[in-house]
N, C-alpha and C positions, 0 to 999 in steps of 0.2 A: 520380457516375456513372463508370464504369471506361471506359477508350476499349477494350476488346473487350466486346461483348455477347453470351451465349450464344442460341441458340434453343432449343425443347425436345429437339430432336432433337440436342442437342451440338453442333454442329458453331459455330464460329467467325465472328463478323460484325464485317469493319471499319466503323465510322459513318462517314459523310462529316463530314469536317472542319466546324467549326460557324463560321462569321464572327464570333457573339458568345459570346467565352470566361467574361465574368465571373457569378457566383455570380446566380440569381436575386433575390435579396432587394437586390440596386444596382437591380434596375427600377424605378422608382417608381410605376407602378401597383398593381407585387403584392407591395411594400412597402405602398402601405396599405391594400390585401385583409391582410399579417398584420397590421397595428396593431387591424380591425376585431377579426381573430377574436381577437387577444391580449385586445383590450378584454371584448369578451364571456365568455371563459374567466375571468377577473380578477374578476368579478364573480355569477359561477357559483358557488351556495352549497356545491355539491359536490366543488367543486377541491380538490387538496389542501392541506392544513395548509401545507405547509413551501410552497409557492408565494406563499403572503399574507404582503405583505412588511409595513412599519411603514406605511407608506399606501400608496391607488392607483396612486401611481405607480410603485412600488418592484416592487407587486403587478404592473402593466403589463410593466415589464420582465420579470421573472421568467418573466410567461406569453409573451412573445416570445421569451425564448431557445427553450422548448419547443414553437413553433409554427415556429421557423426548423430546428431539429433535424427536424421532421418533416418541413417541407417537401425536407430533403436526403435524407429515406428514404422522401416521396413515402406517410405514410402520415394516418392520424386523428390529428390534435394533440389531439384529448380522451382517447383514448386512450393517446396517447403520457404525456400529462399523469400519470396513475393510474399507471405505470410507471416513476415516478421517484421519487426521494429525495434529500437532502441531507446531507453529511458535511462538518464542519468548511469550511463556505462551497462544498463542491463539489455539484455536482447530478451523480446517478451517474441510471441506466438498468440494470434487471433485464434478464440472462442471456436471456431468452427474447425481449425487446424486441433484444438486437441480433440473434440467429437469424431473427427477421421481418423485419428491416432487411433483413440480405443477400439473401432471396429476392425483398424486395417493389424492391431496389435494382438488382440485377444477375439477378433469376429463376436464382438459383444454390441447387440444391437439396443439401444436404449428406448426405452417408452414414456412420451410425454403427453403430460394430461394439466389441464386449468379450472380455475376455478373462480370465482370474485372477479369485483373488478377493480381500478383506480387503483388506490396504493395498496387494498387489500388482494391486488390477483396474484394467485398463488400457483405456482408448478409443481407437479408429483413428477418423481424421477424413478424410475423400474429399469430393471433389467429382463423382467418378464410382463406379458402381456397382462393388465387389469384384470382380477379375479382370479387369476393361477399364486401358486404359494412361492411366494418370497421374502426375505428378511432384507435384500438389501435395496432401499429405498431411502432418498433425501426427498426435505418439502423446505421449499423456501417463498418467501413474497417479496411482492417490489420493496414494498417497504424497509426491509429487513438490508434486500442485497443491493437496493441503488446506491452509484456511485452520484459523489456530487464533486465542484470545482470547489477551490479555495475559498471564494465566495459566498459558498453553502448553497449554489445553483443547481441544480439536477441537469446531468450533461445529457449533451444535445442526442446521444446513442438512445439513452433510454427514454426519453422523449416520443421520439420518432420511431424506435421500433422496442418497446416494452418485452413483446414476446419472446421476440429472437433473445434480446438479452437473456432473459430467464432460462431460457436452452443451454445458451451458452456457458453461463455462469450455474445452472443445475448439472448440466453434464463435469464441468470440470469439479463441482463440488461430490460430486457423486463418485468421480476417478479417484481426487485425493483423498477420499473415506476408504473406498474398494478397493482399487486399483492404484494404488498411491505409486507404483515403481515405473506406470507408463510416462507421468508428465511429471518425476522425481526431477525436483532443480526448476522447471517451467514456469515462466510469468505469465499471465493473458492478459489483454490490456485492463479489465476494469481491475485485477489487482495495480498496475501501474499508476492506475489514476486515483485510486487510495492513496499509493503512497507520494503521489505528488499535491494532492490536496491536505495529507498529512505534513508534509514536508513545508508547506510554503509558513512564508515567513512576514508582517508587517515589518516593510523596513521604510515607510515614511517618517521623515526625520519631525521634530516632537517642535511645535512653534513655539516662539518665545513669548514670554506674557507681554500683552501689551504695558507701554512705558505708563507713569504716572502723571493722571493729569495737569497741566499746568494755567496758573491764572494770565487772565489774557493783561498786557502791558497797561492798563488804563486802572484797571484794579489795583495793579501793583503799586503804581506812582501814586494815586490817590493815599494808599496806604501809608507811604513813606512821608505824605504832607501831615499829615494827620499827626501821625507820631513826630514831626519835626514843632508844627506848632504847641504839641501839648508841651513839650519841654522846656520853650520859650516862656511860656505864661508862666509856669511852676513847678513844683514835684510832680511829679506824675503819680494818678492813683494808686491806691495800694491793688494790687494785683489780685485776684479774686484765688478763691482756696479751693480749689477742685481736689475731690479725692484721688488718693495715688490711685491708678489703674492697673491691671492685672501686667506683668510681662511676659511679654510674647511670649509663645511656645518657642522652645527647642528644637531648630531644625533636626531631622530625623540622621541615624550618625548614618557615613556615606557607603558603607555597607549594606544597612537597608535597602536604601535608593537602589545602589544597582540591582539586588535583589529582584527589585519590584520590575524595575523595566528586563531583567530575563526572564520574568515567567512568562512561557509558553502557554499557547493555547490549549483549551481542554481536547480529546479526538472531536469531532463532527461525528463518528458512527462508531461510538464504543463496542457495540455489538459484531460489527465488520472485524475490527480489530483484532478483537479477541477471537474468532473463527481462523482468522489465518493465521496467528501464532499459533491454536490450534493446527494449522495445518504441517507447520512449520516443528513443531514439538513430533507430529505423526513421523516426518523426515527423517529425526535424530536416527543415525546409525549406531552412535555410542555413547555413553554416560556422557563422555568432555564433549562430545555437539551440543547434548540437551543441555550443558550449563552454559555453552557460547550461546544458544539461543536465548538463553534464560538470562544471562548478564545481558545481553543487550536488551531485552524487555524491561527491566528495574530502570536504565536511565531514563525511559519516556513511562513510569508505570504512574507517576506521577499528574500524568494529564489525563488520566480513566477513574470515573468516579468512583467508591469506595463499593459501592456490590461487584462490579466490572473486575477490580481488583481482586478482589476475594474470588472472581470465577477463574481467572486467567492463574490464581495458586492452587486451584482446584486440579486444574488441566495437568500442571508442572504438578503436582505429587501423584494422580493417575500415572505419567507418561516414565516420574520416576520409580515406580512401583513395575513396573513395566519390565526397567531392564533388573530391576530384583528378583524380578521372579524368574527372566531367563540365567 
């Protein structure tokens, strides 16, 4: 919950200071109201697949993360449930799941507007109507925020429905800027699909050179008459004086070599990248987050071209200045 609440008429409401600051789910009463609903959901023929774990219990947890996620957006845990998915251990949340958040979290109605077309159409994201005074506002374009497959294909979501992505993916850009503590921790898929077209890997195994070629048998035997009779008659000539020739280069030492077959591809969308470690820097609750974020950016900072680099060290001294000043 954001410590400013709108009304519908806009205007601005400080809450009174609350005596009990920690998270509902430390009460223990409406801890176990969620273990009831978790239990119930866990046991729901119609939950989904990726929710049922190897047994009940596993299945219990599963359904309590998504009962505690709803209770912080205050919405239907069955419904929250149908709006999620799973990518390599993460549970992500559809585009349109976190646009109901913010209204149903903070009654923050958003305003979307277009412009261009093809890879140039562009979204304005508002929280007030066009023409009224506001500062906080995202713009983004296809171009900018499409996701693509491993491939470097433009998936089939934004394809087929351009728009909606743009919603989708401008409201949640707009949340993580403003409202960064409604979907704190949240995946939606086109970040999932980043990071699986970041992720993949060329693991077709490398062909052998073809063998060298050889003379067909007719060649060979002729050859071997040839040099039988020259020897019968006499000396054989004096052998003709060819320059020494250069020797072969130096195969490369085998540290090289493996070198060369572990480098990694450069990103596919350095610009993506670098906005969600942005997002991810936004997160840092405390000095030692922003460096786990930041040590895990250095092992892959290697595959983002060198201006790309220079912006993503731009962001890390903004974000550490940040907790200097508090």
């Amino acid at each position: 919950m954001s410590l400013v609440e709108y009304q519908t008429n806009g205007e601005l409401i400080e809450p009174p200071l609350r005596q009990e600051l920690l998270p509902p789910i430390f009460k223990a009463e409406i801890f176990d109201q969620m273990q009831r609903i978790a239990r119930m959901m866990a046991f729901a023929p119609l939950v989904p697949e990726h929710l049922k774990g190897r047994d009940i219990n596993e299945s219990l947890a599963n359904c309590l993360l998504v009962v505690n996620q709803s209770l912080k957006w205050r919405m239907d845990p069955f419904a929250v449930a149908q709006e999620t998915f799973v990518f390599q251990g993460k549970i992500g949340y559809s585009g349109k799941l976190v646009a109901a958040a913010l209204q149903s979290c903070l009654n923050i109605k958003l305003y979307y507007y277009f412009e261009g077309t093809g890879e140039q159409r562009k979204i304005i994201v508002r929280d007030r109507p066009k023409g009224e005074d506001t500062d906080r506002v995202v713009e983004g374009t296809f171009e900018q925020w499409v996701t693509k497959d491993k491939n470097g294909n433009i998936n089939q979501s934004w394809k087929k429905q351009p728009d909606d992505m743009l919603i989708y993916r401008g409201t949640r850009q707009w949340c993580r800027r403003y409202e960064p503590q409604v979907i704190l921790g949240v995946l939606t898929e086109d970040e999932l699909e980043e990071i699986r077209a970041e992720s993949a890997r060329d693991v077709t195994p490398r062909k052998a050179p073809p063998p060298a070629p050889k003379l067909p048998a007719s060649e060979t035997q002729e050859a071997e008459t040839v040099a039988e009779k020259s020897t019968r008659k006499g000396p054989p000539p004096a052998p003709k004086t060819t320059p020494p020739s250069a020797p072969p280069p130096a195969p490369p030492p085998a540290s090289e070599t493996v070198a060369e077959a572990e480098i990694e591809p450069p990103f596919a969308d350095p610009r993506a990248y670098v906005d969600r470690l942005a997002d991810q820097l936004d997160e840092a609750q405390s000095v030692e987050e922003l460096h786990e974020i930041w040590l895990a950016h250095l092992e892959v900072q290697h595959r983002l071209p060198p201006e790309w680099q220079t912006k993503a060290e731009e962001q890390m001294r903004l974000h550490r200045k940040r907790f200097q000043d508090e």
